[in-house]
C-alpha positions as CSV (number, residue, x, y, z in Angstrom):
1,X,0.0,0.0,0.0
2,X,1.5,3.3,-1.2
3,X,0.9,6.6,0.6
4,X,1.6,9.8,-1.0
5,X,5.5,11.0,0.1
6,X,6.7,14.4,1.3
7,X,6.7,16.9,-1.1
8,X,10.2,16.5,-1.7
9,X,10.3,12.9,-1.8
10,X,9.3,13.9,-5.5
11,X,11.4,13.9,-8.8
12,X,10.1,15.9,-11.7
13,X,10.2,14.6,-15.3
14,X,8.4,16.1,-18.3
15,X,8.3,17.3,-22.3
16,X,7.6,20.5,-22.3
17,X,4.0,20.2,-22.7
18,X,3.2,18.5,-19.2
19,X,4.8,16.6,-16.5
20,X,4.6,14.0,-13.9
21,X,6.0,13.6,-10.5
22,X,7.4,10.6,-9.4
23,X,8.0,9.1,-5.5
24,X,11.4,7.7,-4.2
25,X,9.4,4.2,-4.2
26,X,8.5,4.5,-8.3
27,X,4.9,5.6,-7.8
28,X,4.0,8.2,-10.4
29,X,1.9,10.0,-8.3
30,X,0.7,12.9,-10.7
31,X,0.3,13.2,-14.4
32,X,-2.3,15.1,-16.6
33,X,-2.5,14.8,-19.8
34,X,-2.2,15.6,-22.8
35,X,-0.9,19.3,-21.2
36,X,0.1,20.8,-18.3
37,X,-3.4,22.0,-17.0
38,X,-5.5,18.9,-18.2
39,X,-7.9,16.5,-16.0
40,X,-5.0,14.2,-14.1
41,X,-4.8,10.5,-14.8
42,X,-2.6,9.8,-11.9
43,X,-4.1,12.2,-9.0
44,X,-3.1,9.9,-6.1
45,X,-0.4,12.7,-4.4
46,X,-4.1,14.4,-3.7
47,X,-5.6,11.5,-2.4
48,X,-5.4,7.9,-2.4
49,X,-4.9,5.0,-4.7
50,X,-7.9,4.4,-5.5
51,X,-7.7,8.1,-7.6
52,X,-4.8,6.7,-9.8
53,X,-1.0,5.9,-9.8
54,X,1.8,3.9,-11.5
55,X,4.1,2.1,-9.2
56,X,7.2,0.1,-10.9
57,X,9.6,-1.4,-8.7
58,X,10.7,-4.4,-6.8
59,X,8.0,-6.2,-6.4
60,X,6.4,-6.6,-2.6
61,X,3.6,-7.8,-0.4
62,X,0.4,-6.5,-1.3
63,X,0.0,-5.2,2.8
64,X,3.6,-3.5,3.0
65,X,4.9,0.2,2.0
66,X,6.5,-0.1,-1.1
67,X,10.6,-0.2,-0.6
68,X,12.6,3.1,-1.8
69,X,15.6,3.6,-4.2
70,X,19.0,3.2,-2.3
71,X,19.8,6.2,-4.7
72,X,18.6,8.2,-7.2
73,X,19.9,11.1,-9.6
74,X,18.9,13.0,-12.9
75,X,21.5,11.7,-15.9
76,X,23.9,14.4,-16.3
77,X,22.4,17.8,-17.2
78,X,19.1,16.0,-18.4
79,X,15.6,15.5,-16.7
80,X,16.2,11.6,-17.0
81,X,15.7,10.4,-13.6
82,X,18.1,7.2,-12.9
83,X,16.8,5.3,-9.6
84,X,18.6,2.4,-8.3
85,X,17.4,-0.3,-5.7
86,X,19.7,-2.5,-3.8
87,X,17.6,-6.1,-2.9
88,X,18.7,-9.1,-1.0
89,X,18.2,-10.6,-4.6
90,X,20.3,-8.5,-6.7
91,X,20.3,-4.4,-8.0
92,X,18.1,-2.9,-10.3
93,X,17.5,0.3,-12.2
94,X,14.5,2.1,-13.5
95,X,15.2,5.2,-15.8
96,X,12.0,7.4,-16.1
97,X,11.4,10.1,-19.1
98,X,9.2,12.0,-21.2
99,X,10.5,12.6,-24.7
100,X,10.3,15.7,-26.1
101,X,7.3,15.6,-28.6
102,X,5.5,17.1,-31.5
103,X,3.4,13.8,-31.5
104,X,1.4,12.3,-28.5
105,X,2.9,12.6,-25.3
106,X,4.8,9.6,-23.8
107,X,5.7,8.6,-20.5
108,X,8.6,5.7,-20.9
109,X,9.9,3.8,-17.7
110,X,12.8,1.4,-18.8
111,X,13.9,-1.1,-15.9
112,X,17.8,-2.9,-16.2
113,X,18.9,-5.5,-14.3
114,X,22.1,-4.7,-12.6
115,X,23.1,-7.9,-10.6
116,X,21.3,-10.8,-9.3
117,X,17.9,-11.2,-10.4
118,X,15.5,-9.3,-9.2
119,X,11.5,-10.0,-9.1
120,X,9.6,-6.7,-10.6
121,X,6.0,-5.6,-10.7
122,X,4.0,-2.6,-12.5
123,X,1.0,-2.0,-11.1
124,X,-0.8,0.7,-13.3
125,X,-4.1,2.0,-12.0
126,X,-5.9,4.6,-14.7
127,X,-8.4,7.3,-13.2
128,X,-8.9,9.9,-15.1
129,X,-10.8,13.3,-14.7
130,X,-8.4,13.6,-11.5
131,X,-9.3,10.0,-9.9
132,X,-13.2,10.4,-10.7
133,X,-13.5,8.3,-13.9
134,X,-12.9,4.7,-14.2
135,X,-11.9,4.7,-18.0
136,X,-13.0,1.0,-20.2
137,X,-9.7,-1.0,-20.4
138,X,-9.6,-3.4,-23.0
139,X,-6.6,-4.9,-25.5
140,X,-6.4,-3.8,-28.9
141,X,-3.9,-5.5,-31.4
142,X,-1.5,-6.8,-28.8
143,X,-1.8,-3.1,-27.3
144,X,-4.0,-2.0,-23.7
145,X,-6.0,0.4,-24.3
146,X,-8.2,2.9,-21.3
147,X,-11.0,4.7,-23.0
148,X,-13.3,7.1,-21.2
149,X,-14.8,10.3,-22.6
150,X,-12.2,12.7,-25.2
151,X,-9.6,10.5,-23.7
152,X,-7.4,7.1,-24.6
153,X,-4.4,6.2,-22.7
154,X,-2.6,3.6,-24.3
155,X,0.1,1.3,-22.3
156,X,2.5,-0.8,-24.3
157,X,5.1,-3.4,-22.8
158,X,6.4,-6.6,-24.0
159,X,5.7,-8.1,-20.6
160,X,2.7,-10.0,-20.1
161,X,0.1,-8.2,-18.2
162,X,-3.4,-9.3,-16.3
163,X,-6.2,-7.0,-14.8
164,X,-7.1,-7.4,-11.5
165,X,-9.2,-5.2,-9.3
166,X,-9.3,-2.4,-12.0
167,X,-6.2,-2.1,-11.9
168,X,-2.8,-3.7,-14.7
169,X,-0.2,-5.6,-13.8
170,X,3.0,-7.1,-14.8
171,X,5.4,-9.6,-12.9
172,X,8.8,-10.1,-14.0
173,X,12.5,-10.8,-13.3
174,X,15.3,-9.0,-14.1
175,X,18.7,-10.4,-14.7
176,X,22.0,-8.0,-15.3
177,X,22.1,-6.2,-18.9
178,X,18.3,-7.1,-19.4
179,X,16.1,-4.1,-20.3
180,X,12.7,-4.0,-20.1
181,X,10.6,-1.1,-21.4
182,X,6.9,0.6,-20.5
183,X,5.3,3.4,-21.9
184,X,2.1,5.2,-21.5
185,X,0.9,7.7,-24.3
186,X,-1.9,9.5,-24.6
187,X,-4.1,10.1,-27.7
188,X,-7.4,11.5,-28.5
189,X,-9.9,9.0,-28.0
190,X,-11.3,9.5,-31.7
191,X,-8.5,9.3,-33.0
192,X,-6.5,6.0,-34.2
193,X,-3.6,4.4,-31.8
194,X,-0.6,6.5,-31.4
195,X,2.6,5.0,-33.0
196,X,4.5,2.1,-31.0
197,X,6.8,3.5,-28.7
198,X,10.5,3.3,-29.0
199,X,11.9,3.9,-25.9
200,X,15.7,3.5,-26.4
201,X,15.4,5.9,-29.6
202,X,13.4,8.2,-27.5
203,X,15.7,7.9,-24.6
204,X,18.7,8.6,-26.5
205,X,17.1,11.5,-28.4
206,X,15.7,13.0,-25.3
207,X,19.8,13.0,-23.4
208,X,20.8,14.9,-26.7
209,X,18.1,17.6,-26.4
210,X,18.7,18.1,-22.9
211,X,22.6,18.1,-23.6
212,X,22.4,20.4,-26.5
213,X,20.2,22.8,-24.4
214,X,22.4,23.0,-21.4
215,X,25.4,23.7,-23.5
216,X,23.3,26.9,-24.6
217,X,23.8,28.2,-20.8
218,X,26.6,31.1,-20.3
219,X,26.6,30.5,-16.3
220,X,30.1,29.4,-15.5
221,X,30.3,30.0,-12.0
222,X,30.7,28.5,-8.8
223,X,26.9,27.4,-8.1
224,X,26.7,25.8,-11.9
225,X,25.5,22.4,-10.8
226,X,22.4,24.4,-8.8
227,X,22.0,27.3,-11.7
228,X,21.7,24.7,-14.7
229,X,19.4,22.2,-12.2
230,X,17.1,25.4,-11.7
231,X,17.1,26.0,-15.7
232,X,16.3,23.0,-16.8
233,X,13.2,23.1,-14.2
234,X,12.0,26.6,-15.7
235,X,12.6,24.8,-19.4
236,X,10.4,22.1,-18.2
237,X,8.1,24.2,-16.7
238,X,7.6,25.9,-20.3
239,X,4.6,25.1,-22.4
240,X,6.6,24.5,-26.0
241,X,3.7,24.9,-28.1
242,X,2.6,28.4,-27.1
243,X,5.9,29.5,-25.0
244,X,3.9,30.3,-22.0
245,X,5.4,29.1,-18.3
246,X,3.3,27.8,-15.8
247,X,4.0,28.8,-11.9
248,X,4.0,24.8,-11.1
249,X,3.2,21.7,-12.7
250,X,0.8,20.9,-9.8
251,X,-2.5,21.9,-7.8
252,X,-3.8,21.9,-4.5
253,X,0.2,21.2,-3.0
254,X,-0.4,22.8,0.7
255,X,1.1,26.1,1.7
256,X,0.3,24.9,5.1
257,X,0.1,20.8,5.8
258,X,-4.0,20.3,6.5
259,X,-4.5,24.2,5.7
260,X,-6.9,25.5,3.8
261,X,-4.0,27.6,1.3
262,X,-4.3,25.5,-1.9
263,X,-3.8,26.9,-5.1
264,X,-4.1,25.8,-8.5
265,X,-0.5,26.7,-10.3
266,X,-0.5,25.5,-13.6
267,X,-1.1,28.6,-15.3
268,X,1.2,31.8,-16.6
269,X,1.3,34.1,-14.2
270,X,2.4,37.4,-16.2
271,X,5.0,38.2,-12.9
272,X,6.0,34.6,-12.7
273,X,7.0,34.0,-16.2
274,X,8.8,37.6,-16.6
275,X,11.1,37.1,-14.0
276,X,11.8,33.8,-15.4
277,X,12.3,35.7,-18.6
278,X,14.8,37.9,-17.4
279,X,17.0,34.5,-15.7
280,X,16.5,33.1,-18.9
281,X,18.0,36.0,-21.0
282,X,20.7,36.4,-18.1
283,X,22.1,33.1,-18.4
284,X,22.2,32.8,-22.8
285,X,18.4,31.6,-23.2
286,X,17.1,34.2,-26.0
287,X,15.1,31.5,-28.1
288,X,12.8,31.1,-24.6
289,X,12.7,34.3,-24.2
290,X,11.7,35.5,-28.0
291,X,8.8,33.1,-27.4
292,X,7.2,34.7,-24.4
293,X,7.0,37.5,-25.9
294,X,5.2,36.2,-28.6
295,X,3.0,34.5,-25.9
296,X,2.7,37.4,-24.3
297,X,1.6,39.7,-27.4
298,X,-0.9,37.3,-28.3
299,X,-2.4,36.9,-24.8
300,X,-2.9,40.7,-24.2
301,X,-4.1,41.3,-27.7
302,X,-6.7,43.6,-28.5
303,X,-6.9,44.5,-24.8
304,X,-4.0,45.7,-22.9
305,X,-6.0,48.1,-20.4
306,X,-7.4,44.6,-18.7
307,X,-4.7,43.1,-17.8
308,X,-5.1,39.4,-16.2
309,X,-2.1,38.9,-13.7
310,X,-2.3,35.3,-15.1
311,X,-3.4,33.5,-18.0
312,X,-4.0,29.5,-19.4
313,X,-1.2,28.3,-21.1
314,X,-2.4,29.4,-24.7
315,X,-3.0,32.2,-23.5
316,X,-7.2,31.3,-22.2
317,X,-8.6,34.1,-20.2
318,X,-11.4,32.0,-18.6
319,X,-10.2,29.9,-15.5
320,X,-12.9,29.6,-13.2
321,X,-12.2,28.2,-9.7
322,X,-13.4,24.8,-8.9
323,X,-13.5,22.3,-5.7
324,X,-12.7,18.6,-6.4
325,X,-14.7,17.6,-3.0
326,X,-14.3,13.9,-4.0
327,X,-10.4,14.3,-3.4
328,X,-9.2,14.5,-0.1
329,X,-6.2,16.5,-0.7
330,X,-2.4,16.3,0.1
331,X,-2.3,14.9,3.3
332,X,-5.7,16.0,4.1
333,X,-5.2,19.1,3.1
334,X,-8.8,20.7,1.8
335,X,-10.3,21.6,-0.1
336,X,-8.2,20.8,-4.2
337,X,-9.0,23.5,-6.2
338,X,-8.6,23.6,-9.9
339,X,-8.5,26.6,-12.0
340,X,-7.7,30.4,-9.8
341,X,-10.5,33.0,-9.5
342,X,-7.3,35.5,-8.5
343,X,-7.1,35.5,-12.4
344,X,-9.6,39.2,-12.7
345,X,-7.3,40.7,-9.4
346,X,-6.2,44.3,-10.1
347,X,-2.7,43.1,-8.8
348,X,-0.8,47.1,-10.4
349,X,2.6,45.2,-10.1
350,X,2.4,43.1,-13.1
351,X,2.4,46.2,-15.3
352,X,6.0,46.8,-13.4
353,X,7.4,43.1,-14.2
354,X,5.8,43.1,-17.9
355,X,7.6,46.5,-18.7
356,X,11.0,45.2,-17.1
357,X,11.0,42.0,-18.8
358,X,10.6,43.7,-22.3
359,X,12.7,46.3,-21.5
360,X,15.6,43.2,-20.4
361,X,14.5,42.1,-23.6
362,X,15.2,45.0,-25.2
363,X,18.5,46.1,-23.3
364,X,19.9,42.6,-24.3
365,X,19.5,42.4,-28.1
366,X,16.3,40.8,-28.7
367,X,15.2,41.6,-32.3
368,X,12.6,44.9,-32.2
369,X,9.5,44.0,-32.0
370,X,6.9,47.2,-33.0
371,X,4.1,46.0,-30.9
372,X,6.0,44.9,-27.8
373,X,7.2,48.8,-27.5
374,X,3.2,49.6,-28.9
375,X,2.0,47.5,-25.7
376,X,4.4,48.9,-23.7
377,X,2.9,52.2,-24.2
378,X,-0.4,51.5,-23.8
379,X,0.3,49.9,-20.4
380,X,1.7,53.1,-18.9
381,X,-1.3,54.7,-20.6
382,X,-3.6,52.7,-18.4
383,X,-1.0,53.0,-15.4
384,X,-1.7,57.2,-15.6
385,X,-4.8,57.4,-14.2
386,X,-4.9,54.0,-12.4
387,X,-1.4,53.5,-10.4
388,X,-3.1,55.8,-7.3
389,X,-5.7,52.9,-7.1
390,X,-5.9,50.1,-4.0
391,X,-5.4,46.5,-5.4
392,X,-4.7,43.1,-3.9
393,X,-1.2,43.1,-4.5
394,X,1.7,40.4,-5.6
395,X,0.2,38.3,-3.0
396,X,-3.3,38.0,-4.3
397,X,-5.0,38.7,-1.1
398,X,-8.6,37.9,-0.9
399,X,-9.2,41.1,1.9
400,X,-9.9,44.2,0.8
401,X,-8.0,45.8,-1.0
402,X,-5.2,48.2,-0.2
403,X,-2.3,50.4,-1.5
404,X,0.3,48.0,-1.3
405,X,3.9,49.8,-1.5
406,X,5.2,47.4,-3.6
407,X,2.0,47.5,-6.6
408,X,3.1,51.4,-6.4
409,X,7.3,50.7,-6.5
410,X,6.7,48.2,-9.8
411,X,3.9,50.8,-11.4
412,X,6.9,53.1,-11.0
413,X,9.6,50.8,-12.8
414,X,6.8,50.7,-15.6
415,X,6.8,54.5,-15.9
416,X,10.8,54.2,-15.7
417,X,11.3,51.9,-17.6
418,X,9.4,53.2,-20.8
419,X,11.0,56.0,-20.0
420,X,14.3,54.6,-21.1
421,X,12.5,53.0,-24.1
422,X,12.1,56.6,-25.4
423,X,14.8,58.1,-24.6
424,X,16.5,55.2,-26.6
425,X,14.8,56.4,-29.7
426,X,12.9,53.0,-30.3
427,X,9.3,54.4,-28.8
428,X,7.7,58.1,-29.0
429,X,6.1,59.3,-26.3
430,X,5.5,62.7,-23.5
431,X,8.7,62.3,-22.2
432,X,8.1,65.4,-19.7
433,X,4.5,64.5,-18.7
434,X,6.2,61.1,-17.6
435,X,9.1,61.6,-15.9
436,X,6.5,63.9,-13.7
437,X,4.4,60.5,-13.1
438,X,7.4,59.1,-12.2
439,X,8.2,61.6,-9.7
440,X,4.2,61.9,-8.0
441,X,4.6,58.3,-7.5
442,X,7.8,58.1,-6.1
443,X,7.5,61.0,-3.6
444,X,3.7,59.5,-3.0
445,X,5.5,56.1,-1.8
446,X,7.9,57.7,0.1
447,X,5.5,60.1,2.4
448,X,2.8,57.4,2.3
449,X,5.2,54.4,2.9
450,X,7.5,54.8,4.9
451,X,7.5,54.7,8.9
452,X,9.9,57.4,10.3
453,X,9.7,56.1,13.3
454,X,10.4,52.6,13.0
455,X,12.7,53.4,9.8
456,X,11.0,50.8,7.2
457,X,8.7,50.8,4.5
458,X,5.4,48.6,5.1
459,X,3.4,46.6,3.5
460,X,0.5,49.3,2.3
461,X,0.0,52.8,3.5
462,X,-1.0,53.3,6.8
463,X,-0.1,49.9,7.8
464,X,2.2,48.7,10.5
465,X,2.7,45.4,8.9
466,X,5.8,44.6,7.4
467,X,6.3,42.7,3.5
468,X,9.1,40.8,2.1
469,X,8.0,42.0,-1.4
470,X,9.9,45.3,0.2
471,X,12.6,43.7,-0.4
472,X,12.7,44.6,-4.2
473,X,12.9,48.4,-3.4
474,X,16.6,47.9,-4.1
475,X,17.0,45.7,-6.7
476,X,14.3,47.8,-9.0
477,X,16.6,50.8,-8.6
478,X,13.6,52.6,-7.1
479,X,16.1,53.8,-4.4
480,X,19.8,52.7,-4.2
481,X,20.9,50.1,-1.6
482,X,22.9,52.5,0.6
483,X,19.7,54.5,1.2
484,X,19.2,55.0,4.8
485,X,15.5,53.5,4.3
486,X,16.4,50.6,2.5
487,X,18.5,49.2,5.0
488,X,16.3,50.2,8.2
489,X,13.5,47.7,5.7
490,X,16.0,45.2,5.2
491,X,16.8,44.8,9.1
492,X,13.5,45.6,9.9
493,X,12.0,42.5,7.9
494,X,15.2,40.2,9.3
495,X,13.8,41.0,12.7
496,X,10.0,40.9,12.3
497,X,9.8,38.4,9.4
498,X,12.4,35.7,10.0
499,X,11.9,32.4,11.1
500,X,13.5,30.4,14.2
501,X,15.8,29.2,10.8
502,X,16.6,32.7,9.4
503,X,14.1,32.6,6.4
504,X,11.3,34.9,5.9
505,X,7.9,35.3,5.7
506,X,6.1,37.0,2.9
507,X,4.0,38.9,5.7
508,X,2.1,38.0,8.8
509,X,-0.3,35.3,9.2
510,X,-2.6,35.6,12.1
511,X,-3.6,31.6,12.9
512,X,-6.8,31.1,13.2
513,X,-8.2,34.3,12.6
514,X,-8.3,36.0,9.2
515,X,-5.1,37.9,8.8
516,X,-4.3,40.6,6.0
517,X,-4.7,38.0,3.1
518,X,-8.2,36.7,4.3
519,X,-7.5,33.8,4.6
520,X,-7.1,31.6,8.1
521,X,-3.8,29.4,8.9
522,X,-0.3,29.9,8.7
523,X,2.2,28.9,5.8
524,X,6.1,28.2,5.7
525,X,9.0,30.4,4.7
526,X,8.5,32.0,1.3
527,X,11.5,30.8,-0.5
528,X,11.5,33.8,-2.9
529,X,11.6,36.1,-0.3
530,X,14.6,34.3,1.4
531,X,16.6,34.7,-1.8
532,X,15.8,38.1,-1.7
533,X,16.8,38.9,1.1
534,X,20.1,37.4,0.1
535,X,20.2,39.7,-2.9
536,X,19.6,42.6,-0.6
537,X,22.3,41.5,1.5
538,X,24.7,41.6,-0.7
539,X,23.7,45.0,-2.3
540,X,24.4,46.7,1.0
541,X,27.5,45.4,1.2
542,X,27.1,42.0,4.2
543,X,28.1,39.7,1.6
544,X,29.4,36.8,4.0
545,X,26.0,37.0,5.4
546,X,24.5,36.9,2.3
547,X,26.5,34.2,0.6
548,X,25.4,32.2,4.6
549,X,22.0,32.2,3.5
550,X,22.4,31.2,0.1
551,X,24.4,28.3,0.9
552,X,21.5,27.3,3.5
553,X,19.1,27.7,1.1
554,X,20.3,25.6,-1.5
555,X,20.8,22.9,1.5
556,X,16.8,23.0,1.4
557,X,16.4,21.5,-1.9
558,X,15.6,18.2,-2.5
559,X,18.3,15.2,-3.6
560,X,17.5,16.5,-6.9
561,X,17.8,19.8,-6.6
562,X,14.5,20.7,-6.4
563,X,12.3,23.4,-4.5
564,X,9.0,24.0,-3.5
565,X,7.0,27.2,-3.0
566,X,7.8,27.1,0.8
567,X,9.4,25.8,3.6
568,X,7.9,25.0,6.7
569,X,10.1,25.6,9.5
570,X,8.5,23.6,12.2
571,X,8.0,20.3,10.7
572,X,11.2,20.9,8.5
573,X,10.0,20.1,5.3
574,X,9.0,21.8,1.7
575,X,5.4,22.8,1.0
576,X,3.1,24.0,-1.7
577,X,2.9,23.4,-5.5
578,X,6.0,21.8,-6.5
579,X,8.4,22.6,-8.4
580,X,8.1,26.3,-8.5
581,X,8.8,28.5,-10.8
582,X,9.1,31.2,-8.7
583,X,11.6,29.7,-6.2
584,X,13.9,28.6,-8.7
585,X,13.9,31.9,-10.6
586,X,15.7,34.0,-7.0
587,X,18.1,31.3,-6.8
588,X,19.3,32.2,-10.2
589,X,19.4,35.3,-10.0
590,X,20.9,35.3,-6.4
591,X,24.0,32.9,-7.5
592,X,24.7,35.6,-10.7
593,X,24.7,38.2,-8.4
594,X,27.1,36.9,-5.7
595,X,29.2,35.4,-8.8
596,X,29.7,38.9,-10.3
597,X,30.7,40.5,-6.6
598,X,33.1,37.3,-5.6
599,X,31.4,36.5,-2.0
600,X,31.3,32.7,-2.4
601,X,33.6,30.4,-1.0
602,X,36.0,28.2,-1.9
């Protein structure tokens, strides 16, 4: 009987077009298909077996936990997940990928004997409509087929299988240098069988694009091995057929373990995927980042003045919030949403990390595009007689709404940084009637702000709260890092913010009442926000403490390498949607910038 891991207990494989996640004891525990934000066939990480998983491993008593791998690592610089189990009968190895694809999606699980022999089961249980739907299984020309609805998952082997209990199996041994190979693909269900798999072409084809791709990266530093592990994450996390970048391959992941903070993150988040844009560009990736722009121009089109802080992966606008109520959730953790009705939030920030990422774009080389400047423009348009307005903020707060310093800080690096597009020559526009906006909304965020007394900026004016989004003040340019105010936030956020461990908080939670964000509970350590702090750090000069938390924040990730949204100091383990974009992005960023100023070690 298999039982969901921790969150980090989790490897991540994928195409580019979805992903699965996949337990130290061989359980896939979480695929949709045929993208990223489709039903899941495998949803047992938010519930049980009975809503659909894939175990392959050694094989075991029906009543017993599942053993784990002795070991287990990614091949080289690829997302080819190698995991080895030592037996009393012998050693085996499973190697677990997704091909790349322009055809149906494939997940191929190739097991090798090592030494001895070693007894092997696959026990493949198909739900699908995230565990609700028992799909028809039946064989098809020496092929086993599950049919419900639009779907057919199709599950080839040249073992010989047997349905028991809604469920497929297959027993065999393994003896060193044997391979045997299993793949699931997906196709339409109207449609006729995809083509045979053939999983040591794919597998060698799928090394050589991940090789070829990493050899692109122009990060030679001392954190390499953790800068190309977080690149390859954001390249996995990118939807190839549109460019767009989803926050997480997963849903419901708990920001607090039995909580009710449980988001649905496989969607672009405009912020998200510009920030990931600009480590992208940073670090040699201009092909990814050419194509978000594209994305992006075709998912604002025609109506720039209503900005979505987040869109589907083609760029859908529509992604109404649902409650799966027949799924328990991570852990008990209730309710699993899917879709995010935080999509129609007036969150003025995005205009700030949407203006930045073009203007990287632009600073960088990326070939002109007219109507990136032309949407440019019209943003700061909309930004003139709309960045004095309240709005629920980076954090997508469902209080009321409030003038959050930081909304007003990025709907000033818009105004900036179109400024600089102008003054370039590329764009035409008031030049004097901006650079006054720029000014009104500096001085307003600096008298409206700031606390003299305490010497910080807080979280929205008139508040006493404090916000790790502050944080950014530096790095934005919006005032330098020597700026008396800057570093009475910095150490004002270390002492109110940080955890027993020395990360920090996005803001305060208030238990079980309902705290700024309106919502009840407490979450974990925002991992961003921990990275920033690093940044900031290091910008005012405390490298060694800087480069302290660094290190001790990369000691957080998984054996893999991999991050969540959070940490959760007091029961020491990640939390929320894994892997996140929007973890991995900081620690980029945060290795380049202690890189270029020498504070590392060694």
């Amino acid at each position: 009987m298999h039982v969901a891991g921790r969150i980090e207990d989790y490897a991540l494989i994928g195409d580019m077009q979805t992903a699965a996640l996949v337990c130290r004891d061989g359980t896939v525990d979480w695929l949709c298909l045929p993208r990223f934000d489709s039903h899941a066939i495998f949803a047992g990480l938010l519930g049980t077996e009975d809503h659909g998983f894939w175990r392959l491993g050694p094989a075991h008593a029906d009543d017993e936990q599942p053993p784990t791998a002795s070991r287990r690592r990614y091949r080289g610089d690829s997302l080819i997940l190698e995991s080895e189990w030592d037996t009393p009968r012998g050693t085996v190895r499973i190697t677990d990928f997704m091909p790349p694809r322009d055809g149906a999606p494939q997940l191929i699980r190739i097991v090798e004997g090592v030494s001895g022999r070693v007894p092997m089961r696959s026990t493949l249980r198909m739900r699908f409509s995230y565990g609700r739907v028992v799909p028809w299984v039946r064989r098809h020309e020496g092929r086993t087929v599950a049919v419900a609805g639009p779907d057919s998952v199709w599950f080839d082997t040249e073992c010989q299988t047997y349905g028991k209990d809604l469920t497929t199996y297959a027993d065999f041994t393994v003896a060193p240098g044997e391979r045997v190979a299993f793949t699931v693909s997906w196709e339409p269900s109207h449609k006729q069988p995809p083509p045979l798999p053939e999983p040591e072409q794919s597998l060698e084809a799928t090394e050589e694009f991940w090789r070829d791709w990493v050899d692109q990266c122009t990060y030679h530093g001392p954190y390499r091995e953790a800068v190309v592990r977080s690149l390859i994450t954001l390249k996995a996390l990118t939807y190839a057929p549109t460019g767009g970048i989803v926050a997480a391959p997963t849903t419901s992941l708990p920001e607090e373990i039995g909580g009710v903070r449980n988001w649905d993150y496989r969607y672009t988040w405009l912020r998200d995927a510009a920030i990931t844009l600009s480590s992208l560009l940073r670090t040699g990736y201009r092909e990814e980042a050419r194509a978000w722009r594209e994305w992006l121009l075709r998912a604002v089109a025609g109506d720039p003045e209503n900005l979505q802080i987040m869109y589907g992966i083609a760029g859908e606008r529509e992604l109404g919030e649902a409650e799966l109520d027949w799924l328990p959730g991570y852990e008990n953790s209730a309710p699993v949403r899917v879709g995010n009705g935080a999509a129609h939030q007036l969150q003025l920030d995005v205009y700030g990390e949407v203006t930045e990422a073009l203007h990287l774009a632009h600073m960088t080389g990326l070939s002109r595009n007219d109507y990136a400047s032309l949407l440019q423009l019209k943003l700061i348009r909309y930004l003139e007689t709309h960045w004095d307005q309240p709005d629920e903020g980076i954090w997508e707060v469902r209080g009321p709404r409030r003038h959050f310093v930081h909304s007003k800080v990025m709907a000033w690096v818009a105004v900036d940084r179109t400024i600089k597009l102008v003054e370039s020559g590329d764009a035409h526009g008031p030049l004097e009637k901006w650079r006054e906006l720029r000014d009104d909304i500096h001085r307003d965020v600096c008298e409206k702000g700031y606390d003299p007394e305490r010497n910080t900026f807080t979280q929205s004016y008139g508040s006493k709260e404090l916000d790790a989004s502050l944080l950014l003040i530096p790095q934005m340019g919006f005032l330098p890092p020597d700026d008396k105010r800057v570093i009475g936030t910095i150490e004002a956020i270390q002492r109110e913010l940080s955890t027993s461990d020395g990360f920090i908080l996005r803001y305060p939670t208030d238990g079980e009442n309902a705290g700024v964000d309106g919502l009840e509970g407490d979450e974990g350590a925002f991992l961003a926000c921990s990275f920033w702090m690093a940044d900031d750090l290091a910008m005012i000069g405390r490298v060694d403490e800087a480069r302290n938390l660094f290190e001790r924040l990369l000691a957080l990730r998984n054996d893999l390498g991999l991050l969540a949204e959070e940490w959760d100091p007091r029961l020491q383990r990640q939390v929320g949607n894994f892997p996140q974009a929007f973890s991995h992005v900081p620690l980029i960023d945060t290795a380049l910038r202690l890189t270029a100023s020498g504070a590392y070690g060694g």
